[in-house]
DRENTORKOL-3810 file (N, C-alpha, C; in nm, 4 decimals):
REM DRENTORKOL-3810
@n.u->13.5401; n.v->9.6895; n.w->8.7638; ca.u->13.4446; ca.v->9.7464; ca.w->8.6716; c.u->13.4815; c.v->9.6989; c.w->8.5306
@n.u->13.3735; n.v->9.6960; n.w->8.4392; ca.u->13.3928; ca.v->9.6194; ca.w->8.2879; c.u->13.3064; c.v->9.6832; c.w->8.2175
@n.u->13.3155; n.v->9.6995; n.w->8.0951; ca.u->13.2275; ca.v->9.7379; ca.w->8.0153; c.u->13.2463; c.v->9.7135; c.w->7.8733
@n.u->13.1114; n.v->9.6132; n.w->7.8443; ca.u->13.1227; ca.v->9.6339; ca.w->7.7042; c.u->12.9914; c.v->9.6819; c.w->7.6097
@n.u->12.9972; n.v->9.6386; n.w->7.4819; ca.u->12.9121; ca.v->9.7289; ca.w->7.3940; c.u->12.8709; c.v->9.6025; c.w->7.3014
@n.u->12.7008; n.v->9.5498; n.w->7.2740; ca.u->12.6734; ca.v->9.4718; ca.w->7.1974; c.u->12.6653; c.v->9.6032; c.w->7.0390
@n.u->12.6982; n.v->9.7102; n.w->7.0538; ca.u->12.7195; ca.v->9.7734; ca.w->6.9281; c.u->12.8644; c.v->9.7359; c.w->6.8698
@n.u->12.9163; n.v->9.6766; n.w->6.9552; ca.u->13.0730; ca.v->9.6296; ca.w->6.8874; c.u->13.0714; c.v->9.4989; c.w->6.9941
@n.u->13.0194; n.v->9.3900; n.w->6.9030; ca.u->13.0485; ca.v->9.2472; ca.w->6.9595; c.u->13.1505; c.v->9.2493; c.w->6.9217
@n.u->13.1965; n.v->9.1051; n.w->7.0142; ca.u->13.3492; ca.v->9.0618; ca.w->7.0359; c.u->13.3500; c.v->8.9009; c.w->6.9515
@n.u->13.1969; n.v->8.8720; n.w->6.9264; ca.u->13.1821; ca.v->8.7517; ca.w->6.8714; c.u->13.0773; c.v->8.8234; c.w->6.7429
@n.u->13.0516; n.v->8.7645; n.w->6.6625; ca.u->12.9318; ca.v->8.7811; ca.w->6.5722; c.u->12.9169; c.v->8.6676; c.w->6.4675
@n.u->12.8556; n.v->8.5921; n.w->6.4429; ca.u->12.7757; ca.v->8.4966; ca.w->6.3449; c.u->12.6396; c.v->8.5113; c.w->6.2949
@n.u->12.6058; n.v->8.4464; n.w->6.1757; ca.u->12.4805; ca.v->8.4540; ca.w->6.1077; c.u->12.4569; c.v->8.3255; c.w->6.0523
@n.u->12.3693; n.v->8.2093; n.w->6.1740; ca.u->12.3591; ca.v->8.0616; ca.w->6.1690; c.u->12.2876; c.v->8.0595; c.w->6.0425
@n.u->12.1850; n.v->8.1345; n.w->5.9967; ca.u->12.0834; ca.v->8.1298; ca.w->5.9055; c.u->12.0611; c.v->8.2760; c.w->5.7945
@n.u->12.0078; n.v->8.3001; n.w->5.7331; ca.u->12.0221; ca.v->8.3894; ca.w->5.6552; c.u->11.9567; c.v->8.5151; c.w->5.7448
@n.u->11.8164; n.v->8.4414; n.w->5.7709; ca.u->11.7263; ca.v->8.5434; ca.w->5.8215; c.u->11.7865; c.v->8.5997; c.w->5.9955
@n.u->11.8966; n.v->8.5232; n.w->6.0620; ca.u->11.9050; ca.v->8.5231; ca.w->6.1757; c.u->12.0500; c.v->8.5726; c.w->6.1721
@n.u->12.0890; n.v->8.6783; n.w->6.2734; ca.u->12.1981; ca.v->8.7028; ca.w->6.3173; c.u->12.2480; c.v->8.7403; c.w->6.4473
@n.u->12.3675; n.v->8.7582; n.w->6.5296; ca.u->12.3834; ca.v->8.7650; ca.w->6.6809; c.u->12.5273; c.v->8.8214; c.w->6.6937
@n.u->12.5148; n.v->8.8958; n.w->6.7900; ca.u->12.6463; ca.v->8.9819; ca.w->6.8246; c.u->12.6566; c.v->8.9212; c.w->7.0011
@n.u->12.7867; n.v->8.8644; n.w->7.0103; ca.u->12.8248; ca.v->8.8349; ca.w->7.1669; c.u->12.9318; c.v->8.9081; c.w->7.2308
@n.u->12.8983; n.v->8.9503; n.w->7.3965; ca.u->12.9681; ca.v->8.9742; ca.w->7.4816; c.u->12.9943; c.v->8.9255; c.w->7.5836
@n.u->13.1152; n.v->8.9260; n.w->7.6256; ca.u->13.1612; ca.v->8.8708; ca.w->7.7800; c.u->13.1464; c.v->8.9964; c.w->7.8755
@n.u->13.0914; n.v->8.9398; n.w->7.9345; ca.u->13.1207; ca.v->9.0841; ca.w->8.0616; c.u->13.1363; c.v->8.9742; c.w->8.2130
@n.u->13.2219; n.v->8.9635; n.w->8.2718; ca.u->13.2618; ca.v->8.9077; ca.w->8.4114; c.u->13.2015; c.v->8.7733; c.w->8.4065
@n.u->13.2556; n.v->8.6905; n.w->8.2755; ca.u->13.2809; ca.v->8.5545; ca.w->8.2687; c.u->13.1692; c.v->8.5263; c.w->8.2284
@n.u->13.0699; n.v->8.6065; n.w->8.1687; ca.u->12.9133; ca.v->8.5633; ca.w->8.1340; c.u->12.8870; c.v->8.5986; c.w->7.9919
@n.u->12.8606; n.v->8.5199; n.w->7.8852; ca.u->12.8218; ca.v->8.5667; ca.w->7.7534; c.u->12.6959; c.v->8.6209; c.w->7.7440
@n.u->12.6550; n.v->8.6911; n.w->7.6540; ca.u->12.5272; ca.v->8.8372; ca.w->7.6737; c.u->12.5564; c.v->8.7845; c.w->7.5109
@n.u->12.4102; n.v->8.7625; n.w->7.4396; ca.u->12.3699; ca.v->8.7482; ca.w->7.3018; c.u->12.2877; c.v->8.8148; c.w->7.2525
@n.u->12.2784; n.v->8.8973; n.w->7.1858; ca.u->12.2315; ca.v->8.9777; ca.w->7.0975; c.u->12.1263; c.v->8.9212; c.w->6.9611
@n.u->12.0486; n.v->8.9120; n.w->6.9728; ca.u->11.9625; ca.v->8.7493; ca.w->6.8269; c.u->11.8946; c.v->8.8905; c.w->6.7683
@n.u->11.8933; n.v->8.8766; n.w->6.6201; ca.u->11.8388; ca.v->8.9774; ca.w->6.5288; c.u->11.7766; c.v->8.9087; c.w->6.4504
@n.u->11.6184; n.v->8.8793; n.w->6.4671; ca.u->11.5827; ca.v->8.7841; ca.w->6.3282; c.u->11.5130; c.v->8.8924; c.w->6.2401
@n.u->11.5148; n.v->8.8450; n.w->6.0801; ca.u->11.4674; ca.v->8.9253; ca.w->5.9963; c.u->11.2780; c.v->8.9315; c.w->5.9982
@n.u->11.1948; n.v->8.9953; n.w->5.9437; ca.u->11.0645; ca.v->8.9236; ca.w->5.9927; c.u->11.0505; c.v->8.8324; c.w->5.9005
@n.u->10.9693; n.v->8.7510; n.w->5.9077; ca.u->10.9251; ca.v->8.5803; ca.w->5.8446; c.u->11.0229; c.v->8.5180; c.w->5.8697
@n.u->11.0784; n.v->8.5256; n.w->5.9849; ca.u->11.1763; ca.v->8.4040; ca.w->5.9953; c.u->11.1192; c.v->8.3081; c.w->6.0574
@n.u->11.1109; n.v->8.1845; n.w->6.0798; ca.u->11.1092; ca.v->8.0808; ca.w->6.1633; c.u->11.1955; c.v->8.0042; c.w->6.1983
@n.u->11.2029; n.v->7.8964; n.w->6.3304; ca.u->11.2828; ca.v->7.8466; ca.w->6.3460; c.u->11.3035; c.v->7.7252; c.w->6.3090
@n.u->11.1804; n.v->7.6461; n.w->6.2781; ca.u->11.1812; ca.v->7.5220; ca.w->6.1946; c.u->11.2246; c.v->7.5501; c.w->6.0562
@n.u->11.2076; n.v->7.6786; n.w->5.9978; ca.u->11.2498; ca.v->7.6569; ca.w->5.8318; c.u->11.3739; c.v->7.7329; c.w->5.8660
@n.u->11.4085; n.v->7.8157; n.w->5.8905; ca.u->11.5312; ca.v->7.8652; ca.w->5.9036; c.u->11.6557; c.v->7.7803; c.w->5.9615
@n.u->11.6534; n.v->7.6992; n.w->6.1265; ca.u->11.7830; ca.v->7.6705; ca.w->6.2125; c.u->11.7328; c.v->7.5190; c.w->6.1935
@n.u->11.6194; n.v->7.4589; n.w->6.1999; ca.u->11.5868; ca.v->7.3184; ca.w->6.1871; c.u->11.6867; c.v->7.2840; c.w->6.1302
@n.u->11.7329; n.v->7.3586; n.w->5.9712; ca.u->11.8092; ca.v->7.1887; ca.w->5.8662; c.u->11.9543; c.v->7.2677; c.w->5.9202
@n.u->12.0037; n.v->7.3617; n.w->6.0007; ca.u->12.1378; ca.v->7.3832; ca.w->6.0608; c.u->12.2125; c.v->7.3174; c.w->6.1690
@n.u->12.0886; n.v->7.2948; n.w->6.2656; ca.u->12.0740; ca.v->7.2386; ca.w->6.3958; c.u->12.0529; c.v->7.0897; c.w->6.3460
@n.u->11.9823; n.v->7.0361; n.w->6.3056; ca.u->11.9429; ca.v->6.8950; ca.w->6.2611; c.u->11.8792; c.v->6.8099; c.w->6.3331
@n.u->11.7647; n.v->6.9021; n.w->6.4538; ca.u->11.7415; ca.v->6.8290; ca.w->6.5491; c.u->11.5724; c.v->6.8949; c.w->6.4981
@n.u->11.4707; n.v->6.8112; n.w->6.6043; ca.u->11.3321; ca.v->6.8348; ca.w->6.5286; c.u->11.2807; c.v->6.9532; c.w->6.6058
@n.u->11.3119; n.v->6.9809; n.w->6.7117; ca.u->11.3035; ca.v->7.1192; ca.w->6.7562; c.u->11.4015; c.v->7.1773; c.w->6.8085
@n.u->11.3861; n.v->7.3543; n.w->6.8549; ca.u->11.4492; ca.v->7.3979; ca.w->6.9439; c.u->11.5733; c.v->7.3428; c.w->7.0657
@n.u->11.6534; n.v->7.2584; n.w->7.0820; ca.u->11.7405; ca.v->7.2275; ca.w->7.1700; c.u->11.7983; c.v->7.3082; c.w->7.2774
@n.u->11.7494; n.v->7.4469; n.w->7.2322; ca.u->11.8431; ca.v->7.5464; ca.w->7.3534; c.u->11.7333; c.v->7.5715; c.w->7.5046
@n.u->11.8128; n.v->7.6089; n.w->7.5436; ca.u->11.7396; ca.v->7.6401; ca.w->7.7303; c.u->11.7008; c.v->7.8140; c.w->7.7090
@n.u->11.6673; n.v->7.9039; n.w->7.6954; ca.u->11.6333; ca.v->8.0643; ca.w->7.6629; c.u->11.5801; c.v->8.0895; c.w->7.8333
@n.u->11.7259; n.v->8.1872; n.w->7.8183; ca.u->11.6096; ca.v->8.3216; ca.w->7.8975; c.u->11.6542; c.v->8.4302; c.w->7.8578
@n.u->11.5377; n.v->8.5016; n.w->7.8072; ca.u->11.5414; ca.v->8.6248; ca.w->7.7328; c.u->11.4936; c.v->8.7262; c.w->7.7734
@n.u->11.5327; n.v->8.8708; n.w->7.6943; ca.u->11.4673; ca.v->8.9733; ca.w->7.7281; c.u->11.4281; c.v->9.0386; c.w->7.5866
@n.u->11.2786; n.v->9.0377; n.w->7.5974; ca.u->11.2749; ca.v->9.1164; ca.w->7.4400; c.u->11.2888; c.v->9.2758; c.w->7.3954
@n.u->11.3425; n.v->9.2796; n.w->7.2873; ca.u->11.4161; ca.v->9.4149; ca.w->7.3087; c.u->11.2714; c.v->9.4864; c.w->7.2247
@n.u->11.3139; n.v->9.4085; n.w->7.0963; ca.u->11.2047; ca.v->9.4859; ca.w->6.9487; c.u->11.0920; c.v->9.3736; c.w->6.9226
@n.u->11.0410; n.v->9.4028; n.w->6.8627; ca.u->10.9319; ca.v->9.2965; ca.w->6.7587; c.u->10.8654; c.v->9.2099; c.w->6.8829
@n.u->10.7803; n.v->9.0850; n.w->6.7869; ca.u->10.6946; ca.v->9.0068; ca.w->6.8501; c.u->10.7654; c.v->8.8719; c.w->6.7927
@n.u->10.7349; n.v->8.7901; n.w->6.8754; ca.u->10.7459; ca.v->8.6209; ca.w->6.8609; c.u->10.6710; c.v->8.5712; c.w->6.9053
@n.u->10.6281; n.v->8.3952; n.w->6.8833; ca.u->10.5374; ca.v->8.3271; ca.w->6.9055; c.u->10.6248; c.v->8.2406; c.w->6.9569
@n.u->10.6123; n.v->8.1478; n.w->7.0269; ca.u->10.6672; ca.v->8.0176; ca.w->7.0345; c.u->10.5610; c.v->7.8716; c.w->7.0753
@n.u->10.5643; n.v->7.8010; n.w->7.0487; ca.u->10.5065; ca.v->7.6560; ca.w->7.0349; c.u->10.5954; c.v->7.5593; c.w->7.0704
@n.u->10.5743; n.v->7.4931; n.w->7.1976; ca.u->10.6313; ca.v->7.4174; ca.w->7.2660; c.u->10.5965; c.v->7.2768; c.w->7.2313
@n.u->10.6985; n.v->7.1324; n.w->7.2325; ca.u->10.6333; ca.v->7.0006; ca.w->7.1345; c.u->10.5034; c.v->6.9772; c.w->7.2121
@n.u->10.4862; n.v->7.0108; n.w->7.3318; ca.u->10.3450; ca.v->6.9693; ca.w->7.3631; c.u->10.2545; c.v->7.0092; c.w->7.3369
@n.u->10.2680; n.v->7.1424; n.w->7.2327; ca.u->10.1875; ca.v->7.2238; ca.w->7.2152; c.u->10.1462; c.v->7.3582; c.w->7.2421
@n.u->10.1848; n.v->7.3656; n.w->7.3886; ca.u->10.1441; ca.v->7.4803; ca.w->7.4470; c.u->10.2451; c.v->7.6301; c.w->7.3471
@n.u->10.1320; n.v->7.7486; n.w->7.3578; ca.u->10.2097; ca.v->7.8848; ca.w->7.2772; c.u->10.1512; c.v->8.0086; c.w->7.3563
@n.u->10.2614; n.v->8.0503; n.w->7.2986; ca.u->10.2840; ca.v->8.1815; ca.w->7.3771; c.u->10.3374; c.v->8.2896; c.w->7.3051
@n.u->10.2969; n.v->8.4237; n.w->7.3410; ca.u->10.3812; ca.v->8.5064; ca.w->7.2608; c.u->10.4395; c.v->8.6023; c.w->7.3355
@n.u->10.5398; n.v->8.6648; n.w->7.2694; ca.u->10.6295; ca.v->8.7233; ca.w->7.3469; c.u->10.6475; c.v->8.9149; c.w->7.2918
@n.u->10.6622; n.v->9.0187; n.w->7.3363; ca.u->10.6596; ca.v->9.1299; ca.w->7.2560; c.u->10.8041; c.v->9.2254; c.w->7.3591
@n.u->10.8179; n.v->9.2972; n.w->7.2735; ca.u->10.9174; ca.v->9.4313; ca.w->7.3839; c.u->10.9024; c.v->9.4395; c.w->7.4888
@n.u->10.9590; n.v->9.4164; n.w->7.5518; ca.u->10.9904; ca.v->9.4572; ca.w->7.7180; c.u->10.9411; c.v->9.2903; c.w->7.7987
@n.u->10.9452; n.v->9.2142; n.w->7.7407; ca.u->10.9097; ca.v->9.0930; ca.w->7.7865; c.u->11.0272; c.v->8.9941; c.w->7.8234
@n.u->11.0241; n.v->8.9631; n.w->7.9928; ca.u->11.1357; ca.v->8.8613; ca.w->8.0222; c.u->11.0770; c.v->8.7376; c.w->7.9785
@n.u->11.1375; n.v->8.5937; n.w->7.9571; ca.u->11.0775; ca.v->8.4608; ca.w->7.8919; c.u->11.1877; c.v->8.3716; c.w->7.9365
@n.u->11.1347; n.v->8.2657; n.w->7.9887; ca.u->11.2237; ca.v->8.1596; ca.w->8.0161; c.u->11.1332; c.v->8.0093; c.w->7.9226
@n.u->11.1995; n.v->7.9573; n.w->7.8119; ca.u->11.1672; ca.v->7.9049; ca.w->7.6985; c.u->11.2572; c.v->7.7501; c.w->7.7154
@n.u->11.2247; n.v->7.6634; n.w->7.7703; ca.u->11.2503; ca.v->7.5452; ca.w->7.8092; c.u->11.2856; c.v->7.4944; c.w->7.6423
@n.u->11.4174; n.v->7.3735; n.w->7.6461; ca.u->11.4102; ca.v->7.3506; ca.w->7.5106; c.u->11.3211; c.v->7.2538; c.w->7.4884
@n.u->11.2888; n.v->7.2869; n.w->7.3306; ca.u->11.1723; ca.v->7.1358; ca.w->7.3056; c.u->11.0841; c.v->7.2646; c.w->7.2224
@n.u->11.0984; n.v->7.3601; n.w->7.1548; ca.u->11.0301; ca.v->7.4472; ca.w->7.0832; c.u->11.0402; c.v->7.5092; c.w->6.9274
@n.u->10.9432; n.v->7.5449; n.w->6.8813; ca.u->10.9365; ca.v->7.6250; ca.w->6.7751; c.u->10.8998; c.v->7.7539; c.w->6.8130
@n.u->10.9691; n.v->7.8734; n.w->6.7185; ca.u->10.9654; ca.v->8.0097; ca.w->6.7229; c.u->10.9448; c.v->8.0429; c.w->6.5849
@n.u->10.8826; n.v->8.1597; n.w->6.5584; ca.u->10.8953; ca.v->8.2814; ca.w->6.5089; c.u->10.8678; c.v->8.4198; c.w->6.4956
@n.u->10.9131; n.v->8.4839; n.w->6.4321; ca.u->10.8357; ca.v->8.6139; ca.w->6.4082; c.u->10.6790; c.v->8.6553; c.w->6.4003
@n.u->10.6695; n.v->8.7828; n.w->6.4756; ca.u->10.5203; ca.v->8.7898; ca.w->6.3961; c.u->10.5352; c.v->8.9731; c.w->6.3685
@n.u->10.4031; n.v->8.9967; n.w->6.2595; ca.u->10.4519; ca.v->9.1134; ca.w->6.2022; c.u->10.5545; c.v->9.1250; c.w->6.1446
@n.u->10.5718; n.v->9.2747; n.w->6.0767; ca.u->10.6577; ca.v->9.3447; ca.w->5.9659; c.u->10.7725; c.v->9.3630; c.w->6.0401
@n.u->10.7851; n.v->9.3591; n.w->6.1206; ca.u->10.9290; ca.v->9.4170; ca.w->6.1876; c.u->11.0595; c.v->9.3326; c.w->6.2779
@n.u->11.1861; n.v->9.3540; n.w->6.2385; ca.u->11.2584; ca.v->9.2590; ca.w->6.3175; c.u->11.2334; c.v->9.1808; c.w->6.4239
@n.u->11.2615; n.v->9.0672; n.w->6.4665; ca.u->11.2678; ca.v->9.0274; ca.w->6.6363; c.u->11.3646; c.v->9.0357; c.w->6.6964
@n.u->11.3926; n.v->9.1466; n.w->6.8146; ca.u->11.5340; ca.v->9.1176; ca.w->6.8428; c.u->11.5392; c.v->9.0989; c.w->7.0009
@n.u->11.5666; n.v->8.9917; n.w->7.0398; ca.u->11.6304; ca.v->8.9874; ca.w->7.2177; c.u->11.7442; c.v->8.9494; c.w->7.2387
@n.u->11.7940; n.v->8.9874; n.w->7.3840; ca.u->11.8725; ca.v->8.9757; ca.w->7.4477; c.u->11.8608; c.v->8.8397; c.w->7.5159
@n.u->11.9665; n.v->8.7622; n.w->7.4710; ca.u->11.9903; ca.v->8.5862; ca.w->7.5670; c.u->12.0685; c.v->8.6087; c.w->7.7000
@n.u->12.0189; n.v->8.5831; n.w->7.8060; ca.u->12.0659; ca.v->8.6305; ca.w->7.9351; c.u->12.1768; c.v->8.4746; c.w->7.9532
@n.u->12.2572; n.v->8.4825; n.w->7.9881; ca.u->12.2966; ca.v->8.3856; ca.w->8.0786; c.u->12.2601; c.v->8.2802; c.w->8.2206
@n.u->12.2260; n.v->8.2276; n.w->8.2407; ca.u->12.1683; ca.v->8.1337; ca.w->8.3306; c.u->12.2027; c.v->8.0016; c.w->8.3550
END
């Protein structure tokens, strides 16, 4: 048995101003915590951090709070709200929509 608490990550960084993340291990698996502020995006925000022209990561998520959009390079979009699982192939743009934080959970996979 294990237990931990994304109220007390064991990791925490803030790649971007608007963006922040608390990590846990639980039985060899990292569990991410993503807190974006609202108006964040991911092209103006992680684009000039990352240095790549989109999204590079693989996502599967669970949305906790708020809404997101995402736009895939081919185009295709989608949006995402609370209580929503998402598997987000890399090759994308994200952001916020509405007044209120975005926050999900990055599953391991």
């Amino acid at each position: 048995m294990e237990k931990q608490s994304l109220n007390q990550p064991q990791e925490t960084g803030q790649p971007a101003e608007k963006i922040k993340f608390g990590t846990v291990e639980v039985d060899g698996k990292k569990f991410t915590r993503v807190t974006a502020a609202p108006g964040w995006k991911w092209s103006v925000d992680l684009k000039p951090v990352l240095k790549t022209d989109s999204c590079p990561t693989d996502h599967l998520l669970y949305m906790i709070s708020g809404k997101m959009a995402v736009k895939m390079d081919d185009g295709e979009e989608m949006e995402f709200a609370s209580g929503d699982l998402a598997h987000i192939p890399p090759g994308h743009d994200g952001w916020g929509i509405g007044d209120e934080p975005t926050v999900w959970l990055e599953i391991p996979h």
